[in-house]
C-alpha positions in Angstrom: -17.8 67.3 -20.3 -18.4 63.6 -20.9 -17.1 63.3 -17.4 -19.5 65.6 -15.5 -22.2 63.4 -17.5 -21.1 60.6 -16.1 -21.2 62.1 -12.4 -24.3 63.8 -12.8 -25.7 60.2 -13.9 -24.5 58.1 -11.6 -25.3 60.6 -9.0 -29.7 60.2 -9.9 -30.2 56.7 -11.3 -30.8 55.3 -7.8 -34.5 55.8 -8.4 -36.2 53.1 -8.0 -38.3 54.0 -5.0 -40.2 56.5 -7.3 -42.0 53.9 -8.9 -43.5 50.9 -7.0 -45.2 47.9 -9.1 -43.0 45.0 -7.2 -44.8 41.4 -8.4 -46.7 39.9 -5.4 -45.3 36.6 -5.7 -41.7 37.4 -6.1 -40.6 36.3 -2.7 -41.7 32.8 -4.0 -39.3 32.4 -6.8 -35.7 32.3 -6.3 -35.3 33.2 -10.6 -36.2 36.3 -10.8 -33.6 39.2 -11.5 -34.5 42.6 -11.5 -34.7 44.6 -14.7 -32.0 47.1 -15.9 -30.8 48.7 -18.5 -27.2 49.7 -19.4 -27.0 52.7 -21.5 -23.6 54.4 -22.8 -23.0 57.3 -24.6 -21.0 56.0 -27.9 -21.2 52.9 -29.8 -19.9 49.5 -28.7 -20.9 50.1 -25.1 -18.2 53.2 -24.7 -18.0 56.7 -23.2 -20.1 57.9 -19.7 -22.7 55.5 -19.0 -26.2 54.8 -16.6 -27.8 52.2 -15.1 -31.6 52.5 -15.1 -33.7 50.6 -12.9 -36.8 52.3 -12.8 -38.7 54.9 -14.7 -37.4 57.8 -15.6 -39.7 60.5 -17.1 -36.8 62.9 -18.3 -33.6 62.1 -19.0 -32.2 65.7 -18.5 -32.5 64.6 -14.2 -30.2 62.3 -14.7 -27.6 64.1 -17.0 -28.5 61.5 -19.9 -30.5 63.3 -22.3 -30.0 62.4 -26.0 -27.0 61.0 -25.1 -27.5 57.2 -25.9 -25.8 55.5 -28.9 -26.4 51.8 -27.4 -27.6 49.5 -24.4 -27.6 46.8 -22.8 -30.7 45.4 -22.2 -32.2 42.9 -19.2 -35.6 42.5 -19.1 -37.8 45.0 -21.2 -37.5 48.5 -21.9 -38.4 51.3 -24.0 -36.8 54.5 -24.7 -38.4 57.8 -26.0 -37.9 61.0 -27.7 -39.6 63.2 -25.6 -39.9 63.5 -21.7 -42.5 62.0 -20.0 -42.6 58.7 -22.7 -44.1 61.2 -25.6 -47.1 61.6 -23.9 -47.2 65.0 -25.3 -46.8 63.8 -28.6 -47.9 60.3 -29.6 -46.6 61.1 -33.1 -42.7 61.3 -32.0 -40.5 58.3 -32.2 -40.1 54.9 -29.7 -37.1 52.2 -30.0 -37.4 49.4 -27.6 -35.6 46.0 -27.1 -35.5 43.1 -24.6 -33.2 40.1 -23.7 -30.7 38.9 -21.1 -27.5 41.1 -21.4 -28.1 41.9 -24.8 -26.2 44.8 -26.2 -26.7 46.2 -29.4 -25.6 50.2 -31.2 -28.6 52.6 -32.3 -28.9 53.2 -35.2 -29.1 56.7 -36.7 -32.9 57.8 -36.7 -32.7 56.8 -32.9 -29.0 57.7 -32.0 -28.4 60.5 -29.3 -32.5 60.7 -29.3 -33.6 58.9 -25.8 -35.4 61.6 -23.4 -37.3 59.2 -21.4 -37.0 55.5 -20.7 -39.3 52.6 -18.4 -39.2 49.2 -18.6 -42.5 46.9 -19.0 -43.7 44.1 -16.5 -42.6 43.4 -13.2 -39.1 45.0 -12.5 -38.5 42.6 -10.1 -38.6 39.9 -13.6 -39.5 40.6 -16.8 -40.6 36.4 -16.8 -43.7 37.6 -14.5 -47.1 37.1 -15.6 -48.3 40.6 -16.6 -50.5 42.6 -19.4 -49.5 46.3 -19.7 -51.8 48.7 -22.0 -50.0 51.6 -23.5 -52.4 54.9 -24.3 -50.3 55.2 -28.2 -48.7 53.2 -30.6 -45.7 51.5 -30.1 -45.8 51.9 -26.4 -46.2 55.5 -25.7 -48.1 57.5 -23.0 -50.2 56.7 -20.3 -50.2 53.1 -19.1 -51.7 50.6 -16.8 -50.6 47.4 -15.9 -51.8 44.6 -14.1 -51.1 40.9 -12.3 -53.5 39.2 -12.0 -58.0 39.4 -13.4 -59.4 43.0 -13.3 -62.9 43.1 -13.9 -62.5 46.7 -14.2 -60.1 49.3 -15.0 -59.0 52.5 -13.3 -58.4 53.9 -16.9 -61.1 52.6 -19.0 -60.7 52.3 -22.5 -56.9 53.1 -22.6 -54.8 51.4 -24.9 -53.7 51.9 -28.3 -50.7 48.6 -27.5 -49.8 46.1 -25.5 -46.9 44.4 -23.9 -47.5 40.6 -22.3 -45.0 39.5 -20.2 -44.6 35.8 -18.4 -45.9 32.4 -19.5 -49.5 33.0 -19.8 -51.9 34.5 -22.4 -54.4 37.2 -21.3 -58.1 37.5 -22.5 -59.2 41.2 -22.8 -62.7 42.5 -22.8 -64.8 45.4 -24.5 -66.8 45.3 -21.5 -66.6 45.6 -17.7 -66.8 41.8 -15.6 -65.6 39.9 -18.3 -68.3 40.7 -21.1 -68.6 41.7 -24.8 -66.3 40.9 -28.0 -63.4 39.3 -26.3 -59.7 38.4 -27.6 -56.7 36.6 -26.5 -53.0 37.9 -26.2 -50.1 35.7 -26.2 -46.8 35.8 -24.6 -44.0 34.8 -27.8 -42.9 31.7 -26.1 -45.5 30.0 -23.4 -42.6 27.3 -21.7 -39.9 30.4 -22.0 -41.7 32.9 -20.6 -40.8 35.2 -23.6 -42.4 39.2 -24.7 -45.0 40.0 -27.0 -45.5 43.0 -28.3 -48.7 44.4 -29.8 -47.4 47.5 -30.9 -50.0 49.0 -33.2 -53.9 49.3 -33.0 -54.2 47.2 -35.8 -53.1 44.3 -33.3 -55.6 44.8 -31.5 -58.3 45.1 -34.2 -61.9 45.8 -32.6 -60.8 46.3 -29.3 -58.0 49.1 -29.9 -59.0 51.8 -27.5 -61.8 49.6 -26.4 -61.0 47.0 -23.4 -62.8 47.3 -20.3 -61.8 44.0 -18.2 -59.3 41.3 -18.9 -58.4 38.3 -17.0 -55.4 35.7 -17.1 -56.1 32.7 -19.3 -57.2 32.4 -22.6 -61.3 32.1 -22.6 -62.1 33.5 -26.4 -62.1 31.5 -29.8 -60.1 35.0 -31.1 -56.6 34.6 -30.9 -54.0 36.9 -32.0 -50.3 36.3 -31.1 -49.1 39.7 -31.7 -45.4 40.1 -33.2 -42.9 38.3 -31.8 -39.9 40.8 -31.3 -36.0 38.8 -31.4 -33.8 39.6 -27.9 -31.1 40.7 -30.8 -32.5 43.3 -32.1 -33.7 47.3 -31.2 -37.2 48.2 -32.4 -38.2 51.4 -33.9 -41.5 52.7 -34.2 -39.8 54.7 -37.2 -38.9 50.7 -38.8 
């Protein structure tokens, strides 16, 4: 049975076509290396395994669901009880992680759980400049992303958490064009280009549920820096 797992997985992780968010100025950096995630059925990186590159809203297409016990990560990535990254239930568990070939065993309120999995940034590097709002806590549900200033948003007032990826902070906005309380989010590490996560509304105090605009750069005299999340370690909204 493990076998026809692995064949069934192998046979629908090439799907990386279904979602298109390629970084505009990738052709201009010869560092970046796409994101991927290694995922194996027992601990210690044994049994039938997957490769994900790309979103996958249920883990049952690729003959993979809650069947986990650990990854490997590159880049950033979340994994989620439910199909369609519990956007059906904001209540049900999240684990996430992020590093560079970092490998690490579930532990048991997350073991044999995953149902649906996505990474966060660019997937052509999770180094990119980006800011990606998450409709739940702890990374869940709708999302929108973006590269560079949007004095608007397609999904206005979205966003329970946040991700920020690259070297640069972000300034976020209660208001469309730039206006209204304001705050800036910073990346952990601004010379290594590492994750921050703001994973609870909380983090985002005022503006939780309430950002209209934001633009790269910091521009506000409120700063939070979010918590900074080790690339040795998988994160559990259930921690």
């Amino acid at each position: 049975m493990k076998v026809l797992f692995a064949v069934l997985a192998l046979a629908t992780v090439a799907l990386a076509a279904k979602k298109s968010r390629m970084h505009p100025y990738s052709a201009k950096s010869n560092q970046a290396e796409n994101q991927y995630l290694d995922c194996y059925d027992y601990s210690g990186q044994g049994g039938a395994n997957i490769r994900i590159t790309d979103y996958i809203e249920n883990l049952a297409q690729a003959g993979f669901d809650n069947m986990a016990s650990s990854c490997c990560f590159n880049g950033v990535w979340m994994l989620y009880d439910e199909p369609n990254y519990n956007s059906r239930n904001l209540e049900a568990a999240s684990y996430f992680g992020w590093g560079e070939n970092y490998c690490d065993d579930f532990n048991p309120d997350i073991d044999n759980k995953a149902s649906s999995v996505r990474f966060s940034g660019a997937p052509d590097g999770y180094k990119y400049d980006t800011i990606n709002f998450y409709e739940g806590k702890f990374f869940m549900g709708q999302e929108q992303y973006f590269y560079d200033d949007a004095p608007q948003f397609n999904y206005d007032n979205l966003g329970r958490s946040v991700i920020v990826t690259g070297c640069s902070p972000w300034t976020i906005y209660q208001y469309d064009n730039y206006q209204g309380y304001s705050l800036c989010l910073y990346p952990a590490d601004t010379s290594q280009c590492y994750p921050n996560f703001y994973a609870q509304p909380s983090d985002l105090g005022f503006l939780s549920d309430q950002v209209s605009s934001t633009r790269k750069g910091c521009f506000s005299k409120n700063i939070v820096y979010g918590k900074t999340m080790e690339p040795s370690v998988i994160y559990s909204s259930l921690d």
